[in-house]
PDB file with SEQRES, HELIX, SHEET and CRYST1 records, atoms N, CA, C and O in Angstrom:
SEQRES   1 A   80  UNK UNK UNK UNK UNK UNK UNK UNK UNK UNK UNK UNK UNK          
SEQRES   2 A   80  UNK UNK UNK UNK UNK UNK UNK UNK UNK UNK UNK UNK UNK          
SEQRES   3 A   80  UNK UNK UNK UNK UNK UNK UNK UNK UNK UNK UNK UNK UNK          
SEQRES   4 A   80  UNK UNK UNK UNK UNK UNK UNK UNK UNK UNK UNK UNK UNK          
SEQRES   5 A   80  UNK UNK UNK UNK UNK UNK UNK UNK UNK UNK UNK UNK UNK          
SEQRES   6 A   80  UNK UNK UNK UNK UNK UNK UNK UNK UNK UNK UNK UNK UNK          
SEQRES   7 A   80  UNK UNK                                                      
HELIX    1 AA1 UNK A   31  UNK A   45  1                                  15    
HELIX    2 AA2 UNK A   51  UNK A   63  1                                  13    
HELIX    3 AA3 UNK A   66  UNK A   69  1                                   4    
HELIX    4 AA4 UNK A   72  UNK A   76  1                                   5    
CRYST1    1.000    1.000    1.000  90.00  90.00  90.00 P 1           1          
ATOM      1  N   UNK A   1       6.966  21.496   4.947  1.00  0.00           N  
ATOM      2  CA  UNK A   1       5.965  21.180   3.945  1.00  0.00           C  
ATOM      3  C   UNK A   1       5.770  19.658   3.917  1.00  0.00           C  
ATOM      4  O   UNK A   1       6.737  18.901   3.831  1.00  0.00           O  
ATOM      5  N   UNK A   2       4.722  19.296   3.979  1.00  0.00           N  
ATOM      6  CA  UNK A   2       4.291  17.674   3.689  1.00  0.00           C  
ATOM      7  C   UNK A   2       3.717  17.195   2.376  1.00  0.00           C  
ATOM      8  O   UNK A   2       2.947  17.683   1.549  1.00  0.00           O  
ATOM      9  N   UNK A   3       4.473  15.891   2.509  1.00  0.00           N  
ATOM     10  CA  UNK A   3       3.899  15.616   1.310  1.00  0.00           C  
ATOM     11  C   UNK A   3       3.546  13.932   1.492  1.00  0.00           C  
ATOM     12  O   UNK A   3       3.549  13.566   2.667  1.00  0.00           O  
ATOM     13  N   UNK A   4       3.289  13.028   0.620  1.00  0.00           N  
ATOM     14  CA  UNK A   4       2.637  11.934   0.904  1.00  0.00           C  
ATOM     15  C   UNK A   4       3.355  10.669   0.737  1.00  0.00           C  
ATOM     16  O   UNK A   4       4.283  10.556  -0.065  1.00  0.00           O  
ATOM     17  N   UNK A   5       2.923   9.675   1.514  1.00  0.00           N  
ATOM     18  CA  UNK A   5       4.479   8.273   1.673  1.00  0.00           C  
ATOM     19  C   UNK A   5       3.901   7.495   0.308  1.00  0.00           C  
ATOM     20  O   UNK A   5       2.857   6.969  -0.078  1.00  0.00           O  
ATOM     21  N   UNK A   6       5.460   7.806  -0.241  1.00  0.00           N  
ATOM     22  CA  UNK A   6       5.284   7.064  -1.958  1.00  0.00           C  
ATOM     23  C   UNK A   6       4.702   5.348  -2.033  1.00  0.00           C  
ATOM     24  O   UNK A   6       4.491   4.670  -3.039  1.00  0.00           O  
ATOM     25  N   UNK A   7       4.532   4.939  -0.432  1.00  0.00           N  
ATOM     26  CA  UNK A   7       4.400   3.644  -0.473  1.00  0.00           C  
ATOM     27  C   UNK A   7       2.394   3.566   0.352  1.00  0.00           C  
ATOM     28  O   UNK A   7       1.702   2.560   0.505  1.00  0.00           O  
ATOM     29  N   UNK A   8       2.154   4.577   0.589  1.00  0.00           N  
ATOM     30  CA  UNK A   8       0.935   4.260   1.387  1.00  0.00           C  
ATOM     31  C   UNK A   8      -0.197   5.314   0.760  1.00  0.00           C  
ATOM     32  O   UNK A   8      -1.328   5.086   0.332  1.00  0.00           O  
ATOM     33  N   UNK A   9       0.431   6.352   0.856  1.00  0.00           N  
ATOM     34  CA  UNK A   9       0.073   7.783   0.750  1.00  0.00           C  
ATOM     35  C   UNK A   9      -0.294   8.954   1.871  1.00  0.00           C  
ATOM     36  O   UNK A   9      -0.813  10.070   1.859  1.00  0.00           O  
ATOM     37  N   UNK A  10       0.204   8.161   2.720  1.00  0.00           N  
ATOM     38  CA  UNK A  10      -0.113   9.100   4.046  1.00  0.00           C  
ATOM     39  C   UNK A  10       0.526  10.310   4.210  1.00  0.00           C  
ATOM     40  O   UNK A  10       1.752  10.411   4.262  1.00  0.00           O  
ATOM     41  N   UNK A  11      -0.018  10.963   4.270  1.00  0.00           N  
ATOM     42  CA  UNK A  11       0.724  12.629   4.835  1.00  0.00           C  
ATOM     43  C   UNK A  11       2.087  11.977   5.437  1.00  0.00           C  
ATOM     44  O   UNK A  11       2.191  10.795   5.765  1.00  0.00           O  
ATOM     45  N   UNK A  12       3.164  13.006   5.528  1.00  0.00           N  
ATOM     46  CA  UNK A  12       4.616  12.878   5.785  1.00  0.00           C  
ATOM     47  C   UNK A  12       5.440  14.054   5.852  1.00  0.00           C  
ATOM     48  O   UNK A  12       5.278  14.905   4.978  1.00  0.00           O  
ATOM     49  N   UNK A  13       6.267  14.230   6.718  1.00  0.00           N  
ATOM     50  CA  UNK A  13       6.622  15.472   6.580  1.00  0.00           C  
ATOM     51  C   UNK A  13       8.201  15.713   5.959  1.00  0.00           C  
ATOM     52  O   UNK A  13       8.749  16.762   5.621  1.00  0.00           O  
ATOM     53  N   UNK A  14       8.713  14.268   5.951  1.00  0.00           N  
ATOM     54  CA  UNK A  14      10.191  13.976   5.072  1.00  0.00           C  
ATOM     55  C   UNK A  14      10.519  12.795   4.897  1.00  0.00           C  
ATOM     56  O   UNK A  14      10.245  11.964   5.762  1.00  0.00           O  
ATOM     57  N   UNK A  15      11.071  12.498   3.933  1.00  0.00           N  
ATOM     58  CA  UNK A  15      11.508  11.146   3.633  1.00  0.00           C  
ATOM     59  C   UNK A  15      10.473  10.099   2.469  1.00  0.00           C  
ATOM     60  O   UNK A  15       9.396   9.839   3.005  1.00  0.00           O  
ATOM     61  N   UNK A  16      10.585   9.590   1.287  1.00  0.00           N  
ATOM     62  CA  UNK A  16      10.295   8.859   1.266  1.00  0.00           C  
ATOM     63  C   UNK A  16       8.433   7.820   1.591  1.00  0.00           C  
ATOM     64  O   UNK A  16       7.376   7.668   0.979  1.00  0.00           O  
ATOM     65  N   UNK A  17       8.929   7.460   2.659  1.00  0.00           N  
ATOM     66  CA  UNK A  17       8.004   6.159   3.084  1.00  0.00           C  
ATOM     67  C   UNK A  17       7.844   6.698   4.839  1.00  0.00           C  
ATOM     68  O   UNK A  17       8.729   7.062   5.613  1.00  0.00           O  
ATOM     69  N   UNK A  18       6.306   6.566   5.056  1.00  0.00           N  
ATOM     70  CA  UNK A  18       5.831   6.865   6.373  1.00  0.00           C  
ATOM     71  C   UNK A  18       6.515   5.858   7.045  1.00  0.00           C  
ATOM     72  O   UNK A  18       7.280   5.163   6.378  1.00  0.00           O  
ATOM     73  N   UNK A  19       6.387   5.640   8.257  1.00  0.00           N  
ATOM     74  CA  UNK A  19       7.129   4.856   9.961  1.00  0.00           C  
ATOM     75  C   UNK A  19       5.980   3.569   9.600  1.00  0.00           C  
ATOM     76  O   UNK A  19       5.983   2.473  10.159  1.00  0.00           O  
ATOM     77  N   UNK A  20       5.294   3.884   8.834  1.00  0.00           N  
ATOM     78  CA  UNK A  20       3.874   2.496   8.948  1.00  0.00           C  
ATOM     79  C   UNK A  20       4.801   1.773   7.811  1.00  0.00           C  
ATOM     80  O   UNK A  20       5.262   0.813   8.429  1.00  0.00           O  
ATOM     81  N   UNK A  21       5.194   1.731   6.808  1.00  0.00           N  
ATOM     82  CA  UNK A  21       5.541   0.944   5.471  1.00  0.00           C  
ATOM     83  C   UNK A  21       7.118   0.945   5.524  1.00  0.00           C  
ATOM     84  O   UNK A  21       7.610   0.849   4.400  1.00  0.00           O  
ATOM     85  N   UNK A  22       8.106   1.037   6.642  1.00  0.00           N  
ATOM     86  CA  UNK A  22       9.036   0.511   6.529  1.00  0.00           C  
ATOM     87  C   UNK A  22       9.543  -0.341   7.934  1.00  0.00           C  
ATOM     88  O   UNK A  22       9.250  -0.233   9.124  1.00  0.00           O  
ATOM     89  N   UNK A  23      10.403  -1.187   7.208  1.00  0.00           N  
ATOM     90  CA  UNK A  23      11.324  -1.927   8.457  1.00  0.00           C  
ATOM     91  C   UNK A  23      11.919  -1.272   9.860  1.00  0.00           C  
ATOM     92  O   UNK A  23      12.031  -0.047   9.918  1.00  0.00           O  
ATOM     93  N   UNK A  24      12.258  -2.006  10.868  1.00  0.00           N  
ATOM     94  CA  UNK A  24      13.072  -1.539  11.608  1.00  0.00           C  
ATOM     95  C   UNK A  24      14.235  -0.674  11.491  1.00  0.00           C  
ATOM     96  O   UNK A  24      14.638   0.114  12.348  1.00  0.00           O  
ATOM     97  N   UNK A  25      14.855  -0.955  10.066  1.00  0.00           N  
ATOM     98  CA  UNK A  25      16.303  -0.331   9.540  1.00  0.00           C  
ATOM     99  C   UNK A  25      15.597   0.835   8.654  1.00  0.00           C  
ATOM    100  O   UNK A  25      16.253   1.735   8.129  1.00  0.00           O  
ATOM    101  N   UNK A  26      14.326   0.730   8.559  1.00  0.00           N  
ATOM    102  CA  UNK A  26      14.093   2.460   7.681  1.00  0.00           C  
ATOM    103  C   UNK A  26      14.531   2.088   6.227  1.00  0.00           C  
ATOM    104  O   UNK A  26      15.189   2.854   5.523  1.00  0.00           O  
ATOM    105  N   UNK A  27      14.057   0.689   5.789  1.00  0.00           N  
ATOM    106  CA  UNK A  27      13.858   0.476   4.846  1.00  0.00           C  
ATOM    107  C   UNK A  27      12.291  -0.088   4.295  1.00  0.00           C  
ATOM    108  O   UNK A  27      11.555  -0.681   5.084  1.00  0.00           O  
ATOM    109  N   UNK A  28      11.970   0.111   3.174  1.00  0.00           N  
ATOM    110  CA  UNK A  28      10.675  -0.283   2.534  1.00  0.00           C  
ATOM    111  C   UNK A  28       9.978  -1.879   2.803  1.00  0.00           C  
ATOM    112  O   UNK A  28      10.359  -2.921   2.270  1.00  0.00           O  
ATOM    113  N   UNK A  29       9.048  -1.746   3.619  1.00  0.00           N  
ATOM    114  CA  UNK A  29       8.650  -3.363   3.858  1.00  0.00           C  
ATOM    115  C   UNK A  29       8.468  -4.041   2.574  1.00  0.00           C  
ATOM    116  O   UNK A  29       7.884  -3.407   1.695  1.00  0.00           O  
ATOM    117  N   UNK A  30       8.807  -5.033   2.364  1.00  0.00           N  
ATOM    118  CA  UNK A  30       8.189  -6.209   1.238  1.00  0.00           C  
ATOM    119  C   UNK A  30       6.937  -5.860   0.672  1.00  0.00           C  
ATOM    120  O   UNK A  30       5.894  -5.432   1.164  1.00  0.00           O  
ATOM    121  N   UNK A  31       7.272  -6.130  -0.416  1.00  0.00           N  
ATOM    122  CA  UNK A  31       5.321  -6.226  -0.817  1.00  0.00           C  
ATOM    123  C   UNK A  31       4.521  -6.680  -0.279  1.00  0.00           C  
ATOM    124  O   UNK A  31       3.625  -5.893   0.027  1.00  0.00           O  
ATOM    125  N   UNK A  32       4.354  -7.986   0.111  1.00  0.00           N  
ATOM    126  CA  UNK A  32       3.409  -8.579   0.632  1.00  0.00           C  
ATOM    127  C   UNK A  32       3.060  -8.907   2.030  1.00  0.00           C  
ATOM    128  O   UNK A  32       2.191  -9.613   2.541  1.00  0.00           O  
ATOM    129  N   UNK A  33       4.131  -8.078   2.536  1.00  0.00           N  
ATOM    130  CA  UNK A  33       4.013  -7.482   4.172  1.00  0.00           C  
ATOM    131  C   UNK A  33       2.868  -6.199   4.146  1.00  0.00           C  
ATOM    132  O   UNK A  33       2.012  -6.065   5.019  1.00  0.00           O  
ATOM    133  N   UNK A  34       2.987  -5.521   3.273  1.00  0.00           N  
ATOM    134  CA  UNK A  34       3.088  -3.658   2.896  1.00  0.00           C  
ATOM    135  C   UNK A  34       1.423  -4.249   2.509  1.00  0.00           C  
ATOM    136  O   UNK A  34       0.507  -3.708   3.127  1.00  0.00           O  
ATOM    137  N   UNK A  35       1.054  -5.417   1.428  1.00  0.00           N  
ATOM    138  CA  UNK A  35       0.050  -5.752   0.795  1.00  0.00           C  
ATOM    139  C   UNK A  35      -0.998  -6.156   1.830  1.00  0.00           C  
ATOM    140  O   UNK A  35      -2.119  -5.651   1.873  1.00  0.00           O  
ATOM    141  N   UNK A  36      -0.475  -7.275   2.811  1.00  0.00           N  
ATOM    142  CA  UNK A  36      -1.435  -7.786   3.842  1.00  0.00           C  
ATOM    143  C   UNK A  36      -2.200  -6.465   5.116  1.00  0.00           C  
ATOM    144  O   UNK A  36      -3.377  -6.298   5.436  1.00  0.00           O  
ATOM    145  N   UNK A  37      -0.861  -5.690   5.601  1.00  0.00           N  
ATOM    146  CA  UNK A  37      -1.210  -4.938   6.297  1.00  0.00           C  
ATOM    147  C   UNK A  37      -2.135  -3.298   5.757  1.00  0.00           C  
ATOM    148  O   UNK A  37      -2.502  -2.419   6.537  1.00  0.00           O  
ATOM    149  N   UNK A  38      -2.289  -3.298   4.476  1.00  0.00           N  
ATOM    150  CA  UNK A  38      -3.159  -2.460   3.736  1.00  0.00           C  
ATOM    151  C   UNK A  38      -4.704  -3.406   3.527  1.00  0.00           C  
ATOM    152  O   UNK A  38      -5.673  -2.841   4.035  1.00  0.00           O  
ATOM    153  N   UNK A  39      -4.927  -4.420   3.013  1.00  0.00           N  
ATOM    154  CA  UNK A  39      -5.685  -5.008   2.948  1.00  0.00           C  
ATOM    155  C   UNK A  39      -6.317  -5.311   4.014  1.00  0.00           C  
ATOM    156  O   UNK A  39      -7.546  -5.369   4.009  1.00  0.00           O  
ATOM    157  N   UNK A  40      -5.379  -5.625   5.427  1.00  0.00           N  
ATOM    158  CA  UNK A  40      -5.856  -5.727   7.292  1.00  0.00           C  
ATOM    159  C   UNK A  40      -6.555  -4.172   7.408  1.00  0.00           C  
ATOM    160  O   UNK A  40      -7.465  -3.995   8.218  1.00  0.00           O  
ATOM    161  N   UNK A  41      -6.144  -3.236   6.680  1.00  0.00           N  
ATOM    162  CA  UNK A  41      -6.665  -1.809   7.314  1.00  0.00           C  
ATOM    163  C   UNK A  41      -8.089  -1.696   6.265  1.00  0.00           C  
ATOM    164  O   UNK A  41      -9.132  -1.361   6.827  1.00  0.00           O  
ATOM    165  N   UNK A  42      -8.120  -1.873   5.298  1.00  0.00           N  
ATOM    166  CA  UNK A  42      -9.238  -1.581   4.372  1.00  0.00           C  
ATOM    167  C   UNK A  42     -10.229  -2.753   5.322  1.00  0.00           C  
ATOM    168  O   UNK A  42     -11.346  -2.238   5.383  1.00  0.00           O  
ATOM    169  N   UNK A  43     -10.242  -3.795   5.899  1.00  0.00           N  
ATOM    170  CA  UNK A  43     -10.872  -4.650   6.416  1.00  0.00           C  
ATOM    171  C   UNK A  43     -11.878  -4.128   7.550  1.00  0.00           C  
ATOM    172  O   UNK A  43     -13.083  -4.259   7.765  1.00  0.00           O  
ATOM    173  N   UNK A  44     -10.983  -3.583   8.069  1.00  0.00           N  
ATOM    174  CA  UNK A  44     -11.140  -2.969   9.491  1.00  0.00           C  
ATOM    175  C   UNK A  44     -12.056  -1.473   9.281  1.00  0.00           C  
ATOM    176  O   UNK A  44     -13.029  -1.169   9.971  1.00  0.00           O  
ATOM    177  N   UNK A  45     -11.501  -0.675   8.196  1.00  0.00           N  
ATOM    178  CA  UNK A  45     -12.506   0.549   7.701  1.00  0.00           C  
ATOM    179  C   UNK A  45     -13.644  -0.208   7.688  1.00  0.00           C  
ATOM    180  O   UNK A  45     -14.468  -0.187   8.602  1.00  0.00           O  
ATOM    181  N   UNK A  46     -13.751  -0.976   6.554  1.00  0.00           N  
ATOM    182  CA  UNK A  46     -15.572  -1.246   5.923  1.00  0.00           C  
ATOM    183  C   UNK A  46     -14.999  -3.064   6.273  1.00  0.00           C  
ATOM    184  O   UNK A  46     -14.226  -3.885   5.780  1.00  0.00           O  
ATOM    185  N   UNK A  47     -16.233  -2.932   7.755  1.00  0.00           N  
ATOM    186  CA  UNK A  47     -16.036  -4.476   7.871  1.00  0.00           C  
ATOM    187  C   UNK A  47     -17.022  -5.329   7.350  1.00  0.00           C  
ATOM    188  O   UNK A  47     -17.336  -6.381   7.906  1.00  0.00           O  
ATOM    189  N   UNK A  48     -17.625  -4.844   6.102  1.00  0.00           N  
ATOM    190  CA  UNK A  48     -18.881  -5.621   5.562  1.00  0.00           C  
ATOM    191  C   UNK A  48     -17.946  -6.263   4.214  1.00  0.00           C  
ATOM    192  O   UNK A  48     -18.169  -7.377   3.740  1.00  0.00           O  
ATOM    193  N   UNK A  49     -16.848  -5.312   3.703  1.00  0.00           N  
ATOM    194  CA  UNK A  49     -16.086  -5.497   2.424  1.00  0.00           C  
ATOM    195  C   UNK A  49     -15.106  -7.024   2.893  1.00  0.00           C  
ATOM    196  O   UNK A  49     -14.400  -7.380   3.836  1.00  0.00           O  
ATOM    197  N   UNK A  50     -15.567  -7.556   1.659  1.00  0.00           N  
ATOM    198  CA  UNK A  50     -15.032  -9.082   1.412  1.00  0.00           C  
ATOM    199  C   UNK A  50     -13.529  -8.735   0.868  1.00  0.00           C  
ATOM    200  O   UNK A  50     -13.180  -7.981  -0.041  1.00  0.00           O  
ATOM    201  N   UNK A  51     -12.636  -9.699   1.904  1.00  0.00           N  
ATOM    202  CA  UNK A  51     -11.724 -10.047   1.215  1.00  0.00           C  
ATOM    203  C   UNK A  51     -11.017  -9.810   0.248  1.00  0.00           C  
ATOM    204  O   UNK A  51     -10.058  -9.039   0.220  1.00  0.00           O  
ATOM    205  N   UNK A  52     -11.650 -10.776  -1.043  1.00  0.00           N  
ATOM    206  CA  UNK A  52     -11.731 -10.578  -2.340  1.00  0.00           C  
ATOM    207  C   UNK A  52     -11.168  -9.061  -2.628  1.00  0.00           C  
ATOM    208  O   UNK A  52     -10.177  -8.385  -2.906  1.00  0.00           O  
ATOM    209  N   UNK A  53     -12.636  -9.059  -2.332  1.00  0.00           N  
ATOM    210  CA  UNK A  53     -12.546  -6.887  -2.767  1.00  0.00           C  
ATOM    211  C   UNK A  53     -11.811  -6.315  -2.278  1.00  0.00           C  
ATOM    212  O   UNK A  53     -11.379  -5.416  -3.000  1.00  0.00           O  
ATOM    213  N   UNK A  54     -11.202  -6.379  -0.911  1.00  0.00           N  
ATOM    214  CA  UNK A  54     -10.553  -5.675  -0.153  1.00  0.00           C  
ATOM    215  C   UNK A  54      -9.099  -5.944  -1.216  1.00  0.00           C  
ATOM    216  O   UNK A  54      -8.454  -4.986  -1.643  1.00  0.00           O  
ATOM    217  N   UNK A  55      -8.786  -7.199  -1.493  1.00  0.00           N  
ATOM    218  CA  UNK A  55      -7.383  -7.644  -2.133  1.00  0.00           C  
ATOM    219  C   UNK A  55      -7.686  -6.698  -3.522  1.00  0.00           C  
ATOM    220  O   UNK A  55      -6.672  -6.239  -4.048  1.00  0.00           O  
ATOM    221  N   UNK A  56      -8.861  -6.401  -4.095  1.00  0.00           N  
ATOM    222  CA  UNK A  56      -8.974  -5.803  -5.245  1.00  0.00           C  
ATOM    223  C   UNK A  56      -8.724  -4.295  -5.493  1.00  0.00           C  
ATOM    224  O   UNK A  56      -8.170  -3.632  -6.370  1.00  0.00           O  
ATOM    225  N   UNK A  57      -9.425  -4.027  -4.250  1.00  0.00           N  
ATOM    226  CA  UNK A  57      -9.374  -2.737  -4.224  1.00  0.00           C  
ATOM    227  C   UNK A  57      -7.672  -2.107  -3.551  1.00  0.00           C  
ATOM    228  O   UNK A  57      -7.172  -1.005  -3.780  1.00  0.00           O  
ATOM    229  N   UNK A  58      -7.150  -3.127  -2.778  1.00  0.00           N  
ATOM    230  CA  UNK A  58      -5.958  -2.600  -2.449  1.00  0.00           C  
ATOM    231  C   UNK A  58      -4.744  -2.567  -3.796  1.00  0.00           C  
ATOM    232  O   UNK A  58      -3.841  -1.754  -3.992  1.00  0.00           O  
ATOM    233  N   UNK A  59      -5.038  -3.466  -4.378  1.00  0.00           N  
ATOM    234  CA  UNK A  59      -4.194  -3.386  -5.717  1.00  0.00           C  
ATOM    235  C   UNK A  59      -4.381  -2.096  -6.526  1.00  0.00           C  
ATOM    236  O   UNK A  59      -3.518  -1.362  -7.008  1.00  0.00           O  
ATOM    237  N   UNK A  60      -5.898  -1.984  -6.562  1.00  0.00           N  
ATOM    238  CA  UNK A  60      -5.870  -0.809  -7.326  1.00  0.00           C  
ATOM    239  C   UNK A  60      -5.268   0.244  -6.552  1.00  0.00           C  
ATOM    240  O   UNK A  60      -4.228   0.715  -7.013  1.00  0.00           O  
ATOM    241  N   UNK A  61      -5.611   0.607  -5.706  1.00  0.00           N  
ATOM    242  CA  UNK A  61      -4.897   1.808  -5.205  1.00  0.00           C  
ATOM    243  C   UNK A  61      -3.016   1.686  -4.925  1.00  0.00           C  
ATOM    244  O   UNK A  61      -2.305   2.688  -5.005  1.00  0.00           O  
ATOM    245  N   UNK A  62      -2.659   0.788  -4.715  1.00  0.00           N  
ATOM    246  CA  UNK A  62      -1.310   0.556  -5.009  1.00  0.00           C  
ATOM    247  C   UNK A  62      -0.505   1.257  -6.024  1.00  0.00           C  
ATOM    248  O   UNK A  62       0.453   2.027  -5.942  1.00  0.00           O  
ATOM    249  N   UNK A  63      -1.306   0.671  -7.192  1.00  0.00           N  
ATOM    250  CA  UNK A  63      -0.984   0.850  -8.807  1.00  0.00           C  
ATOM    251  C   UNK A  63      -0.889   2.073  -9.006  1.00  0.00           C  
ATOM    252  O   UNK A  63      -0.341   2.480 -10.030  1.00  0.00           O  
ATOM    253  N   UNK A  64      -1.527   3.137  -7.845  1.00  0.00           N  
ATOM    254  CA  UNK A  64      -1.427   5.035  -7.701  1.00  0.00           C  
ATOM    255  C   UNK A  64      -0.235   5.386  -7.021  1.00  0.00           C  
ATOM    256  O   UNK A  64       0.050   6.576  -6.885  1.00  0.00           O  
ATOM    257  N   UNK A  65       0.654   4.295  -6.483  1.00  0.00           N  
ATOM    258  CA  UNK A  65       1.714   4.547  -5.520  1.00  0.00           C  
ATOM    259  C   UNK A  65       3.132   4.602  -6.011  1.00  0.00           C  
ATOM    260  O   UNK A  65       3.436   3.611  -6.674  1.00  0.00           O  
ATOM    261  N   UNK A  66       3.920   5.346  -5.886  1.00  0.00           N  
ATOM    262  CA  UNK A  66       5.143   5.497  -6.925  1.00  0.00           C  
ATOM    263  C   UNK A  66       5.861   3.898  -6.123  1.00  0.00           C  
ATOM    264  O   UNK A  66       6.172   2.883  -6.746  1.00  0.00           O  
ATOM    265  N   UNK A  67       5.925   4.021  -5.255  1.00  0.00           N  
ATOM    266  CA  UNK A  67       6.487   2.611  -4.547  1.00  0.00           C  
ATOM    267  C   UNK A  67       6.011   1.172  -5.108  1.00  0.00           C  
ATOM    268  O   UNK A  67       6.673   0.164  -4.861  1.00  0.00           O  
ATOM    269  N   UNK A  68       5.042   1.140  -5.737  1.00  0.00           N  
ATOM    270  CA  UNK A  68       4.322  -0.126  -6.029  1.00  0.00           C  
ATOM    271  C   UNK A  68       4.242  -0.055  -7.648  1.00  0.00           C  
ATOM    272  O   UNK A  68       4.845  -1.052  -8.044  1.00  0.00           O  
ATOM    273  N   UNK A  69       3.782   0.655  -8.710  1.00  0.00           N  
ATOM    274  CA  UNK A  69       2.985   1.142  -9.248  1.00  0.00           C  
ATOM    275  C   UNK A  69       3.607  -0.136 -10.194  1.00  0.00           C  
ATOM    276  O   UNK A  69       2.875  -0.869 -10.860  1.00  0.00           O  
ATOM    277  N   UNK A  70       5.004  -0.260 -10.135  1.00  0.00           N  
ATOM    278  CA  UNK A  70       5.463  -1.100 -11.207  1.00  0.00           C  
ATOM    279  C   UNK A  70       5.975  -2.402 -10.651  1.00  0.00           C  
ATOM    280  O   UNK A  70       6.873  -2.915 -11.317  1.00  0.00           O  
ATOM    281  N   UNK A  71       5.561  -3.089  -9.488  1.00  0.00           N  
ATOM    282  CA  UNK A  71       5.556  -4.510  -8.549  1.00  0.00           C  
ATOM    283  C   UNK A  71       4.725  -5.385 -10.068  1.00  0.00           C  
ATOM    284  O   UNK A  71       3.923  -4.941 -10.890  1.00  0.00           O  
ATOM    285  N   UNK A  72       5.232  -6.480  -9.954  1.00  0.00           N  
ATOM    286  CA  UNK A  72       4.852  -7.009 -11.243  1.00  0.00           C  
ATOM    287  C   UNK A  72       3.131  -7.890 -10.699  1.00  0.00           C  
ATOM    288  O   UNK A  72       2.240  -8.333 -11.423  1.00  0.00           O  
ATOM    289  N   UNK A  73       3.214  -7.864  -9.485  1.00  0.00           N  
ATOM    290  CA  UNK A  73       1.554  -8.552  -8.833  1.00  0.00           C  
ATOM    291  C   UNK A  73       0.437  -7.329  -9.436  1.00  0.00           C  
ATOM    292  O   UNK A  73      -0.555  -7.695 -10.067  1.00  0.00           O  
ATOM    293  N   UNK A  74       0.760  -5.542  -9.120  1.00  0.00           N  
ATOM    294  CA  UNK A  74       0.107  -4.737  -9.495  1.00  0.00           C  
ATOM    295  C   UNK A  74      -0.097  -4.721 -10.479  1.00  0.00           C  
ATOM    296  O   UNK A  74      -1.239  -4.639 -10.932  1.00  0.00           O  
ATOM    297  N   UNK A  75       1.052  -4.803 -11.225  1.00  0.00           N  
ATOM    298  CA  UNK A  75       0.357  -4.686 -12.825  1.00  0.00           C  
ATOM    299  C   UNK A  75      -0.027  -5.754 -13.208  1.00  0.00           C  
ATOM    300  O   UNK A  75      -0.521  -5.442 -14.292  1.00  0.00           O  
ATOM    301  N   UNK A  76      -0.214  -7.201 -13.065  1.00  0.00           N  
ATOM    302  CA  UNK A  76      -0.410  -7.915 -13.403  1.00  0.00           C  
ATOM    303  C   UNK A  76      -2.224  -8.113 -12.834  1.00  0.00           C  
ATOM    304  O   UNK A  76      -3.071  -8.821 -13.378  1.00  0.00           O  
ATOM    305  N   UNK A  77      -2.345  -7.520 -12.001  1.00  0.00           N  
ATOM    306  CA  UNK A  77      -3.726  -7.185 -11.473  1.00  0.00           C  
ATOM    307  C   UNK A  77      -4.658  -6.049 -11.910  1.00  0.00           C  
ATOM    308  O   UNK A  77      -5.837  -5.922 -11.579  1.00  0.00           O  
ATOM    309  N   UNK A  78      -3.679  -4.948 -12.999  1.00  0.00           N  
ATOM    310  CA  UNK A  78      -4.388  -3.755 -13.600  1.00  0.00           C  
ATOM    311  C   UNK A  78      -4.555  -4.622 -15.007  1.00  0.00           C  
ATOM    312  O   UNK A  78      -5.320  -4.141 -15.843  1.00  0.00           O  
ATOM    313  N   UNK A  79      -4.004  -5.651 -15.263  1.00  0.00           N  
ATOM    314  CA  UNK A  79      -4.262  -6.127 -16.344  1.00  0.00           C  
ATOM    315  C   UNK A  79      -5.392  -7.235 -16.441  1.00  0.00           C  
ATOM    316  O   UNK A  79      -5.929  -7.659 -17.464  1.00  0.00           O  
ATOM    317  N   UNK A  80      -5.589  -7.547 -15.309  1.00  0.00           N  
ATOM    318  CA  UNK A  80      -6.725  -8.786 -15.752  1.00  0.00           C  
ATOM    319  C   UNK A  80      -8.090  -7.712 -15.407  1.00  0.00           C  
ATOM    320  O   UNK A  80      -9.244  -8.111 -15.562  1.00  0.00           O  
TER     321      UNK A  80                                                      
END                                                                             
């Protein structure tokens, strides 16, 4: 049964965090490793979406992620 990486949301079939959002040791990348390379992929989907937005919109969807939801950058970004 699959279910989804608490850090990305990608389909998964065990564990945690997909092979994309952790370290070499099969631990959880940094935030702002995890942050840049989500924001590099939203870039690359819609290459008309600015930056900005891309950083905006990746926060928000973060803030849906059991891995992130309580990173003090996320909430501090659901708050402004």
């Amino acid at each position: 049964m699959s279910h989804q990486c608490e850090s990305c949301g990608m389909p998964i079939e065990n564990g945690a965090y997909c092979q994309y959002c952790v370290d070499p040791q099969g631990k959880l990348q940094d935030f702002d490793t995890r942050f840049e390379r989500m924001v590099g992929w939203a870039l690359r989907e819609d290459p008309g979406l600015s930056r900005p937005q891309a950083e905006a919109n990746t926060l928000k969807y973060m803030a849906r992620m059991p891995a992130w939801k309580d990173h003090p950058r996320v909430v501090g970004a659901m708050r402004s």
